[in-house]
N, C-alpha and C positions, 0 to 999 in steps of 0.2 A: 431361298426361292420356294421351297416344299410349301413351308408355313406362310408364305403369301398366297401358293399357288392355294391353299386349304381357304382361306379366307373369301379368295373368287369363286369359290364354290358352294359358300353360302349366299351368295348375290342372287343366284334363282329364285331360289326359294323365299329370299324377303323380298323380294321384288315381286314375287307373283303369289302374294299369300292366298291359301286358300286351296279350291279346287281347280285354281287352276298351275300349282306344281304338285301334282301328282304323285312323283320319283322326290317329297323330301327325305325318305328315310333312305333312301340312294346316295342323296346327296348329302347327309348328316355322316352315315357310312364312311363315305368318299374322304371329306372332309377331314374327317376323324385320323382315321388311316395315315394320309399323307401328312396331317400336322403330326402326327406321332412320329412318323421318319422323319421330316422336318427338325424334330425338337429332339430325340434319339441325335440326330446327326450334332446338332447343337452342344449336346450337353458332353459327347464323347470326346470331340476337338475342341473343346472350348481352351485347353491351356497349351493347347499346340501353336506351332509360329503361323505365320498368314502371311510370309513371303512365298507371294504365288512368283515362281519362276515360268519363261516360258514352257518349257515342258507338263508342270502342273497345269498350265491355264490350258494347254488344247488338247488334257486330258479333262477337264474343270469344263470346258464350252462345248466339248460332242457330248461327254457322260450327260450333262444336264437336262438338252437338248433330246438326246433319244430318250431318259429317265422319266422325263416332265411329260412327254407325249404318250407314255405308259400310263401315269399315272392321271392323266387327263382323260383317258381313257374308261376311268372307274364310273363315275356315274353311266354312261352309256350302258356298259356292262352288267353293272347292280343294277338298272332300271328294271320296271316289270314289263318290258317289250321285248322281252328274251332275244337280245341283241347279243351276238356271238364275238366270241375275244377276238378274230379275225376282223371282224367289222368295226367294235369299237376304239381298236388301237386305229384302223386306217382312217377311222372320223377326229381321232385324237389327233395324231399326226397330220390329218390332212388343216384341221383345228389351227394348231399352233404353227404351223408355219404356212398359214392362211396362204395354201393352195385351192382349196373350195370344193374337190371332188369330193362328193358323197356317193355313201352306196345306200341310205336310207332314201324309202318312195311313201309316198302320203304326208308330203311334208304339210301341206294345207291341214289337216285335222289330226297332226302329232301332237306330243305334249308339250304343251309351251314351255316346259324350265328346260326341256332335252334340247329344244328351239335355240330358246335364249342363253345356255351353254356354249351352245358351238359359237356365236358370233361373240364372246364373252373371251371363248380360246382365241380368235380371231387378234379379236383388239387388243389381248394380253401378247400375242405371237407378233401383232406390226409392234408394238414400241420395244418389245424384247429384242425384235431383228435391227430396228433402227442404233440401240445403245450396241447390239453384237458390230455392227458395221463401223460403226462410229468411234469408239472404245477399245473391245478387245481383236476386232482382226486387224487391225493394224498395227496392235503392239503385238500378234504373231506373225508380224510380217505376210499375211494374208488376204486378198483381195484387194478392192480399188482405191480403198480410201486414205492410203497411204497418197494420193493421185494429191487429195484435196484440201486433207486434213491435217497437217503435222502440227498443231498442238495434240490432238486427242490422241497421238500415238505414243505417248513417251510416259510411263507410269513413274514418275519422279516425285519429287517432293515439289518440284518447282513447279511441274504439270498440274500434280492434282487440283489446286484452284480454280484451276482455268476448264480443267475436265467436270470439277463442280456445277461450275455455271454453266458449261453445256449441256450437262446433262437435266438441269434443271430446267433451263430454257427449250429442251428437246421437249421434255412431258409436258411444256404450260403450251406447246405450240401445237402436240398431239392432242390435247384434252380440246384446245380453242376448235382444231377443226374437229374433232368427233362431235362437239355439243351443235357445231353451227350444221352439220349434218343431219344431226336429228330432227334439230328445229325446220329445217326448211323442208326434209321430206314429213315432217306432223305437215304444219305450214301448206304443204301442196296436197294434201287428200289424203295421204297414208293415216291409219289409225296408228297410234302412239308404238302399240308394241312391234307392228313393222316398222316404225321408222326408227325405233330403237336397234332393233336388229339391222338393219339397212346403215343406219349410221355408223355403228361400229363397223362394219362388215367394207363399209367402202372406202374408210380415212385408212383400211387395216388391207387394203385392196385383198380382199379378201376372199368374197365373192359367194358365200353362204346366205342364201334366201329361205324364206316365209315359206314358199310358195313352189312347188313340182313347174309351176311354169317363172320359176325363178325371176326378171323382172318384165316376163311378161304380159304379165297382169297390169302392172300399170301403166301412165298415160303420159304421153310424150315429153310431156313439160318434166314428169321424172327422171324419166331417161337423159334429159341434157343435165340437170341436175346430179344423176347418178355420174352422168362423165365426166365434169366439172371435178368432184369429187375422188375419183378417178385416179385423173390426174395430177391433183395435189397430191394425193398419196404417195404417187412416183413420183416426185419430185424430192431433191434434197433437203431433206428436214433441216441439216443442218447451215444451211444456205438463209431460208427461214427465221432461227437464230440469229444469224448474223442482218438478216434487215429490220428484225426487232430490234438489233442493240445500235440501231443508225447507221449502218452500213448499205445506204438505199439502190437497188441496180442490179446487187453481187448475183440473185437469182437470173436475171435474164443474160448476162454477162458469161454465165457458165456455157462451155461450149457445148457438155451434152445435154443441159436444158434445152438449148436450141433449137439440134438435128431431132433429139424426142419432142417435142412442140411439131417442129416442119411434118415429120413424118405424120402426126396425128393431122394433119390438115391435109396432106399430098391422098395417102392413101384413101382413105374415105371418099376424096373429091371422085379419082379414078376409078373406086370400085362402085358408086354410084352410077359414073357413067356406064361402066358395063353393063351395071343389071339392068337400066335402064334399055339399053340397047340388045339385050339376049330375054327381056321380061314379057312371055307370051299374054302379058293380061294389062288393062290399062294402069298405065305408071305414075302414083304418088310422090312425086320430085322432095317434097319435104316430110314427108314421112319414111320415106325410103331412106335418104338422109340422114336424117337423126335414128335411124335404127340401125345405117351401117356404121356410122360416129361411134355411136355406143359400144354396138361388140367388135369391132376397129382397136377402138378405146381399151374395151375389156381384156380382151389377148394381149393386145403390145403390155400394158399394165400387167398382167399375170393376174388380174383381178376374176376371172372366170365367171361373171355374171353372163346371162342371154335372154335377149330381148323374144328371140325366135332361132329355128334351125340356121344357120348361115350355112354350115355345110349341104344346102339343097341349093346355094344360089346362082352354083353352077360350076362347071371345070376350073377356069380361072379362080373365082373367091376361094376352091377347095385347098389347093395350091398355097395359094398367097394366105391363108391363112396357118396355113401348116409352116410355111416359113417367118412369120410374125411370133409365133410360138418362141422363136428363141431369144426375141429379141431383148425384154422385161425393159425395168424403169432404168431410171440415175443412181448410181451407187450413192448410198444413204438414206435411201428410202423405204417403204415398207413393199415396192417391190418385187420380184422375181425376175430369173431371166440370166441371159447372160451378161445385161448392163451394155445400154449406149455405149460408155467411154470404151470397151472392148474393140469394137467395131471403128470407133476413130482411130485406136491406137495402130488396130491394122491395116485402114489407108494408111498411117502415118509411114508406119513401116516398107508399106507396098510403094510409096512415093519414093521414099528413103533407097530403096535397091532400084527403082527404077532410073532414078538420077544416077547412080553410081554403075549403070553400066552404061550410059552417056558419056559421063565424068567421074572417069574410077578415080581419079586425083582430088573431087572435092570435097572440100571439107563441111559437113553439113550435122548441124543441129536440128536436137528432136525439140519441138515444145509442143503444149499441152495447156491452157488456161494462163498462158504466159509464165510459166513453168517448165523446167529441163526434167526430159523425161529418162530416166537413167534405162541402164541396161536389166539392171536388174527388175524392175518394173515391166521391161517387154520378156525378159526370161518366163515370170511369174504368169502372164498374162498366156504365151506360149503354152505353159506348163498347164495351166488351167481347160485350155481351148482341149487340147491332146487328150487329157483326163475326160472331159467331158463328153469329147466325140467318144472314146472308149466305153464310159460309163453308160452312154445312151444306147453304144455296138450290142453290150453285155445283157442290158437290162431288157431289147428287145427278143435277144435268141432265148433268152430266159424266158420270156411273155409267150414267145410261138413254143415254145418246148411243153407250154402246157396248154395248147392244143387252141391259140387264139392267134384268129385272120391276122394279117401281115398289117393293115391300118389298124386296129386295135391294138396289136403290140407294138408297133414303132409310134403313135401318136400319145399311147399309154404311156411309156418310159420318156417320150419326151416332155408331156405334162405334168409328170411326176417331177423331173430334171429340174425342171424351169417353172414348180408354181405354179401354172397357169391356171386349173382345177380340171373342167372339162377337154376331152381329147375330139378326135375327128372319125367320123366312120358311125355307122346305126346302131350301135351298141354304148360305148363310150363320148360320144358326140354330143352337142348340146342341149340335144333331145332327148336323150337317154341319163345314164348314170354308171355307176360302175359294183352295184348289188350284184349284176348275174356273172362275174367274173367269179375264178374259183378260189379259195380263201388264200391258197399256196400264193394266186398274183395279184392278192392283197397286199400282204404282207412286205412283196418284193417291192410293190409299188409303195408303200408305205416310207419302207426304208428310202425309197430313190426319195419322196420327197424330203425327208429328214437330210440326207446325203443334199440333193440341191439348194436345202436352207443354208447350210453350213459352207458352200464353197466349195465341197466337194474334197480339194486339199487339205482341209481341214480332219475331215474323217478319212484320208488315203494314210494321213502323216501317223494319225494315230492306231491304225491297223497295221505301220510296215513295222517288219524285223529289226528296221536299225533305230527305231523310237527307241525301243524298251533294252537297247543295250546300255549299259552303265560306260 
């Protein structure tokens, strides 16, 4: 992973010969460095066994994960914009697990390789999270896609095949939409090198812009574009997959494709009407529209683009958007969030006890996608909920402990949590950024989103005392 990661880190630089990469001796540096650990790591385990057990593997998936966003980190850092180690690692991490909060301002006349970096982390961070989802949390008994997936979950002799060709079919269905991305926003106006950064940035929901006024600058016909894209992102890749191999339907079929589709259509309709109705100034019906669509879109998705402030659009959107914050995509996508099928699982559940104090005698089954939804599956999901609200309890008193308003720090730890990138309130909101916070709740914020990429259980399991007991 090191000496891959070394190799994307030449891509700025041939991509942008000349004067316009600046930072190549940053990125020669960079490059350098991390193939040497890379290849160091290579050459010291090369005749050691490669029965990753689980215990190895969810010491193998956090170490990498916070390791790679360190190391993602180095160009920022060596550049000659005397970017500080607090700052770099929270652009790294925010990077790679394409959250989208930045604390860099002047993005319109920064250096394009520094640019074209971060949505480079972006793209390399959605198909990284999509194989994590798809692949190894479910063979740690981890997150949802044990829900979906039970070939990818079994690392057998019998699996691996079958794991082959989805993973194969994963990167040709990533790469199909990142290129038809690019093409259509070159295609609509954008110059080449935004719509390179754009394209990656939104198949990767990712939400890193060109531009201080992130996709404000551009013109409406983008912005549907932009959501379009969006959306696919959240969606299950590997659903995808299977209607490439003739399996026609399986996408709309899925139940939290559904309720995430309905919602992007309900919301929007009704927060239009509001603004409509509370908008002291003559009201543009389809521009208003496609602008609440969009960052509607961009939050539920944890994509963190914005078209304009939405937190000025009044008490209601401030709200309703602060609770969109948790929602994120469909497990297997490049996503954030707490994941649709959460949220079905606990109507499921909340039906389940409300029928059994009707009829404490009956007998009642869970399903899920025409699938029996075991216990252990709602234990997991419990477990997850608990940890989360804790983690977000913690990462707040920690945010006000160092001396930030109460919307800054519960809006911060919870877009940390859940990806999203931009938080709510005049400072971290989508008008702002997160530069004038102090590097201590950089750093804190950094980790939550590394901790929110990973499931959270994932880094609880490998931090407790009875992991490392033999």
């Amino acid at each position: 992973m090191f000496v891959l990661l070394s190799i994307f880190m030449t891509l700025p630089v041939i991509f942008l010969v000349g004067s316009e990469a600046p930072n190549a001796y940053a990125f020669a540096k960079s490059a350098g460095i991390v193939c040497g650990i890379g290849v160091l790591g290579i050459v010291t385990t090369y005749r050691q066994s490669r029965d990753l057990k689980p215990r190895y593997m969810f010491v193998l998936t956090v170490s990498s994960w916070f390791i790679i966003a360190l190391l993602s980190a180095l160009p920022f850092y060596l550049s000659d914009g005397g970017i500080s180690a607090a700052d770099a690692f929270f652009e790294g991490s925010s990077g790679i697990t394409t959250t989208g909060a930045t604390v860099f301002t002047g993005l319109d006349t920064m250096d394009q390789d520094l640019l074209l970096w971060r949505s480079i982390l972006q793209w390399i961070g959605g198909i990284g999270i999509i194989g994590m989802f798809v692949a190894v949390l479910p063979f740690l008994r981890v997150g949802g896609m044990r829900l979906f997936a039970t070939e990818s979950s079994e690392w057998t002799d019998k699996a691996l095949p079958r794991m082959k060709t989805l993973s194969r079919g994963l990167l040709i269905v990533y790469l199909f939409f990142s290129v038809l991305a690019v093409l259509t926003y070159w295609l609509s106006g954008m110059t080449l090198f935004d719509a390179f950064n754009h394209g990656l940035t939104s198949i990767a929901t990712g939400g890193f812009s060109t531009s201080d006024l992130s996709m404000g600058k551009f013109s409406d016909l983008i912005l549907m574009e932009a959501t379009l894209f969006m959306i696919i992102g959240s969606l299950p890749f590997f659903l995808f997959v299977r209607e490439m191999h003739g399996q026609h339907g399986v996408l709309f079929r899925d139940q939290q494709v559904r309720l995430f589709l309905l919602i992007l259509v309900l919301v929007p309709l009704l927060m239009t009407v509001y603004r409509w109705l509370v908008s002291p100034v003559p009201f543009d019906p389809l521009h208003n529209y496609v602008a609440t669509l969009f960052n509607v879109t961009s939050v539920v998705t944890t994509t963190g683009y914005a078209s304009e402030d939405y937190s000025a659009w009044g008490p209601l959107a401030f709200v309703l958007f602060f609770f969109l914050m948790f929602i994120g995509g469909c497990s297997g996508s490049t996503a954030g969030g707490m994941k649709i099928f959460r949220f079905q699982l606990s109507m499921i559940i909340l039906r389940e006890q409300l029928m059994r104090l009707l009829h404490p005698r009956a007998v009642l089954t869970r399903n899920y996608n025409g699938r029996a939804v075991s216990d252990e599956i709602i234990s997991s999901m419990i477990a997850y909920t608990f940890i989360f609200l804790l983690c977000l309890f913690l990462m707040t008193v920690a945010l006000a402990a160092l001396q930030l308003d109460f919307v800054t720090s519960l809006s911060g730890a919870l877009t940390s949590l859940t990806n999203v990138g931009p938080g709510l309130g005049d400072i971290i909101g989508p008008a702002g950024n997160f530069s004038s916070l102090p590097d201590a709740a950089k750093w804190v914020l950094a980790v939550g989103m590394l901790m929110g990429r990973l499931e959270i259980l994932s880094v609880v399991i490998v931090f407790s005392p009875a992991f490392w007991r033999s």
